[in-house]
N, C-alpha and C positions, 0 to 999 in steps of 0.2 A: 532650726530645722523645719521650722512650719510651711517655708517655699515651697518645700515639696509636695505640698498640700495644694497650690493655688491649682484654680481648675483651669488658668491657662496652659502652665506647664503641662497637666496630668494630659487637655486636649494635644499639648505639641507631639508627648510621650507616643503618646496612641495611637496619632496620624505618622510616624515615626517609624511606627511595627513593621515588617514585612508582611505584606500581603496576598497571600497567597492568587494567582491566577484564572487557577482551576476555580475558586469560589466565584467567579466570575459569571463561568458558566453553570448552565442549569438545563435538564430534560424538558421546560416548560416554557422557553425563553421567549419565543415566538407567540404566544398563549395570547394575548394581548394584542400584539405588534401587527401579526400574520398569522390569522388562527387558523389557516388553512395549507400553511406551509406543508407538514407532514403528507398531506393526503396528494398534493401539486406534487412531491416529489415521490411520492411513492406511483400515481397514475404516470407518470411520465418518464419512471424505470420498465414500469411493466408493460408501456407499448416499445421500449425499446428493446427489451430483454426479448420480447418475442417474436421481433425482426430479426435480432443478432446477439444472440442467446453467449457470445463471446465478450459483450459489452461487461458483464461482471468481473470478468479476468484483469482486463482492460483498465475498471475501474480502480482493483484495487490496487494494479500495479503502479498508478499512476497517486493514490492517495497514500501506499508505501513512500515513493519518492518523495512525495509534498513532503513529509511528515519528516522525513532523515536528512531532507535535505532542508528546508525551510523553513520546518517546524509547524507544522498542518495548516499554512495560512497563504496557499492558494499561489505560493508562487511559481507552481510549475505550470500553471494555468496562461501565464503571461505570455501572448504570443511572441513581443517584441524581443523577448530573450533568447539570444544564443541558447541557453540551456534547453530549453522548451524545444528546440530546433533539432540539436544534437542529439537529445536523448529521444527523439521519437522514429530516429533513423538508429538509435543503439539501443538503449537498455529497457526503455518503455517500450519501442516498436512493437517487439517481438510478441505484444499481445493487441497489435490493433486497436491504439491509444485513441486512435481517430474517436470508436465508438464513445470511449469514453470523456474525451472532451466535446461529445456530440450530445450526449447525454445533461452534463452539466447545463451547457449553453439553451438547450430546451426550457429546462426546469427554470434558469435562470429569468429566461424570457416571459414564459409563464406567471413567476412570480413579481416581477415589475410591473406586468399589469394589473396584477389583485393588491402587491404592498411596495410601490418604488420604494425607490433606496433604504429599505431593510434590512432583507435578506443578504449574509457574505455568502461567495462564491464559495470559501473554504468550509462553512458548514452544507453549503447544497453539497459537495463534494465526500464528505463526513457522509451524511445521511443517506446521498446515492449505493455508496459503497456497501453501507450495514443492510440494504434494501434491496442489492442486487445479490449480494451474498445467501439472504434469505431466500431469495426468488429460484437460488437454482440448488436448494435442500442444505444449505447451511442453518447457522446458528442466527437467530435474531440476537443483539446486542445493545445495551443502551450506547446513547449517542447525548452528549452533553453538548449542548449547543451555545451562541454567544462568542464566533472566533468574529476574527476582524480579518479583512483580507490585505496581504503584505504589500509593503509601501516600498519596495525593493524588491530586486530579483537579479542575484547575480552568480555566472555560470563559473567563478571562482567558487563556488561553496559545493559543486558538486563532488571535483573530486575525492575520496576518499570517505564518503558521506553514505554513498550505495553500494549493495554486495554484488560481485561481481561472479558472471558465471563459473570462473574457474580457482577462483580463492579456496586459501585453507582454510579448515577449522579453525587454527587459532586464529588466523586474519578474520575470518567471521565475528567469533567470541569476542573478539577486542573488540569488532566496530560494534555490535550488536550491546558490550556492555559498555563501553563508553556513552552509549547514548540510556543508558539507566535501566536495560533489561536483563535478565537471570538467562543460563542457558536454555532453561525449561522453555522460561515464553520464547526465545528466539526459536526455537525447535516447533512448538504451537503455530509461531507465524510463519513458520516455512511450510507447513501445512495446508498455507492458501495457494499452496502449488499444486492441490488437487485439480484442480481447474486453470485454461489457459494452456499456451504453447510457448516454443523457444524454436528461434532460430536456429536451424541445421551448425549455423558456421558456429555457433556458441560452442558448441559440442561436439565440431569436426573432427578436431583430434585423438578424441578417444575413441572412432571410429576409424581412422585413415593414417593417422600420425600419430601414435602413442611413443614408438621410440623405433629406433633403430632396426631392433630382433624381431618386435609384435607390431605392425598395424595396427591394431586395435585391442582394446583394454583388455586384459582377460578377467576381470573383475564386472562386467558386464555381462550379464546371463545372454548368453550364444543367440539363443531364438529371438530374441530382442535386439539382438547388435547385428545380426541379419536383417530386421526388418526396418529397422533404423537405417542401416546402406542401401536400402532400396530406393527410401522414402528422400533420401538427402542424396542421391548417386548424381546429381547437377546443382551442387548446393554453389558452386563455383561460379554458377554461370546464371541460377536463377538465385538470387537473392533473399526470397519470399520464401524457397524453400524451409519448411520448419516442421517439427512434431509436438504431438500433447505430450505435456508435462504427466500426465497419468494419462496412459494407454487403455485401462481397463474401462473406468468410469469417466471418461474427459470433461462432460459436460455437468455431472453432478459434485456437489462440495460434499466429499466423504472423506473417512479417512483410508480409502484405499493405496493413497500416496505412499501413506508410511507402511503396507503392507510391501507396495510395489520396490521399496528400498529394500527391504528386508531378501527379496528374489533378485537383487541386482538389477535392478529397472531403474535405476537412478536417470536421470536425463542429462544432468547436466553434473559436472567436477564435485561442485558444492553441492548438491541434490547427495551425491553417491559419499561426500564426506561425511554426513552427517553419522550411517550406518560405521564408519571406518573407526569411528573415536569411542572410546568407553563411555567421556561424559554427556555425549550429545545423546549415542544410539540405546542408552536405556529409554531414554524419552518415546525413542522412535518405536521400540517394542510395547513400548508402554501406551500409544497414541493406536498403535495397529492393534494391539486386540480390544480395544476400548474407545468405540466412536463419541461415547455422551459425554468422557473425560476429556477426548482431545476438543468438542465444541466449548463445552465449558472453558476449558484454559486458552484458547484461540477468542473465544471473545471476549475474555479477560483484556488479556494480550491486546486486543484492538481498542478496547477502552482503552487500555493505558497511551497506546501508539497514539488514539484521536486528541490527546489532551495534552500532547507534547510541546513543549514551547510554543504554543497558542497566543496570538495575538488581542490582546481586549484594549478596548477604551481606546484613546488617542495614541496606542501603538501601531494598528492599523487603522481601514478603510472600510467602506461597503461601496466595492465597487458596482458602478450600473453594470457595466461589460468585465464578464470574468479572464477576458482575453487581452485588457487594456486599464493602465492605472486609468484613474478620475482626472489626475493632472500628470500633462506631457513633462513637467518638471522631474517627475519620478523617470 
């Protein structure tokens, strides 16, 4: 029995272990490397945020996807992909994805000339997001940094991956916990729909088409589904036509969202399910009279989201161009 002792085994044993990811990353990563990363990306939110104060919508919507679909490691950032393509005429568009791959690509530039090949695209991407959040009266959030950016990207992995405007609650619930979150935070992260807009046609139905008898939803507070038909009455013909996701506060991260659910202000199918189900809408009562709780568990929630199947070490890259692998072989 004394083999069990030799310290080659004990070093096989140990190099053996599963190794956790996350320990990977660190709040300080860049400390060393690009000690000036933090400030390069925060200066280069806050001249964009105040050109186009939609650029934070934009961003998160766009680092939601990375994260559900790719696993926060920058593959929706690839221009060369179908997906990147698709979804900035469907499910990202509808927040003027432009700003926020305009956004990255700055910072990005920026940082190649104080620290080349450093900095991932998918942490500038991280870090923009928690920074623009902040910028328009959200919750600051730690940001664990150390991703590597994806060495693939394929529009096979979208679908079923992202929520879709008019899904159900348990369609929600399922994708939201297969991918390892509790109802709670999924209800927190629908929260960053204080801010941002949706396409008229996401939600034409329940204005125009609801069935047969009603036109339009009667579950929709009347003063609102009027003002909603006004604002979308050529959504057919103009494309671009769309509304804020909170009508009261658009431009601020509050949680007036979850209040606007509770009056029937829901925007979009899955916005207005959330209030329809017992175990989602205590949350949402719970979020509307309580802003410091719903930040706290929304940046919970986005820690958890930013460290999701994360790329370290020779799983990914630092790409120079967050728009294009290193090698055409990818």
């Amino acid at each position: 029995m004394a083999f069990f002792h030799s310290p080659a085994l004990l070093l096989l044993l140990f190099l053996s272990l599963p190794f956790s990811v996350q320990s990977q990353l660190s709040l300080d990563y860049y400390q060393k490397t690009c000690p000036d990363f933090a400030q390069i990306v925060h200066d280069t939110v806050a001249r964009k945020h105040a050109i186009s104060p939609v650029t934070a919508a934009a961003s998160m919507r766009l680092f939601f996807s990375d994260c559900l679909v790719g696993g926060c490691d920058g593959s929706v950032l690839v221009s060369s992909n179908v997906f990147n393509h698709a979804e900035r005429d469907a499910e990202i568009n509808r927040d003027l994805p432009g700003d926020a791959f305009d956004v990255v690509t700055r910072a990005k530039i920026t940082l190649e000339l104080s620290c080349p090949g450093i900095v991932s695209c998918s942490d500038v991407l991280a870090q923009a997001t928690r920074d623009l959040i902040a910028a328009t009266g959200g919750p600051s959030y730690k940001v664990e940094l150390g991703r590597k950016d994806s060495l693939v990207s394929k529009v096979s992995d979208v679908e079923g991956n992202i929520p879709k405007p008019n899904q159900s609650i348990d369609e929600l619930i399922k994708l939201y916990t297969a991918k390892g979150f509790t109802i709670q935070e999924m209800v927190a992260l629908y929260g960053g729909r204080t801010i941002g807009f949706s396409n008229c046609k996401e939600f034409s139905d329940r204005l125009f088409n609801f069935n047969k008898n009603t036109p339009t939803d009667p579950e929709i507070n009347s003063k609102y589904a009027e003002a909603l038909k006004k604002s979308c009455a050529d959504y057919e013909k103009n494309p671009a036509s769309s509304a804020y996701s909170d009508p009261v506060t658009p431009g601020k991260f509050d949680n007036v969202y979850y209040q606007n659910l509770l009056r029937g202000m829901g925007l979009l199918a899955s916005d207005h399910a959330l209030v329809k189900d017992p175990r989602t809408r205590k949350f949402v009562e719970m979020y509307a009279g309580n802003q410091a709780l719903f930040f706290k568990d929304f940046g919970h929630a986005m820690e958890k989201m930013s460290v999701r199947e994360v790329k370290t070490g020779g799983k990914g890259e630092v790409r120079t161009r967050c728009d294009a692998f290193n090698s055409i072989n990818h």
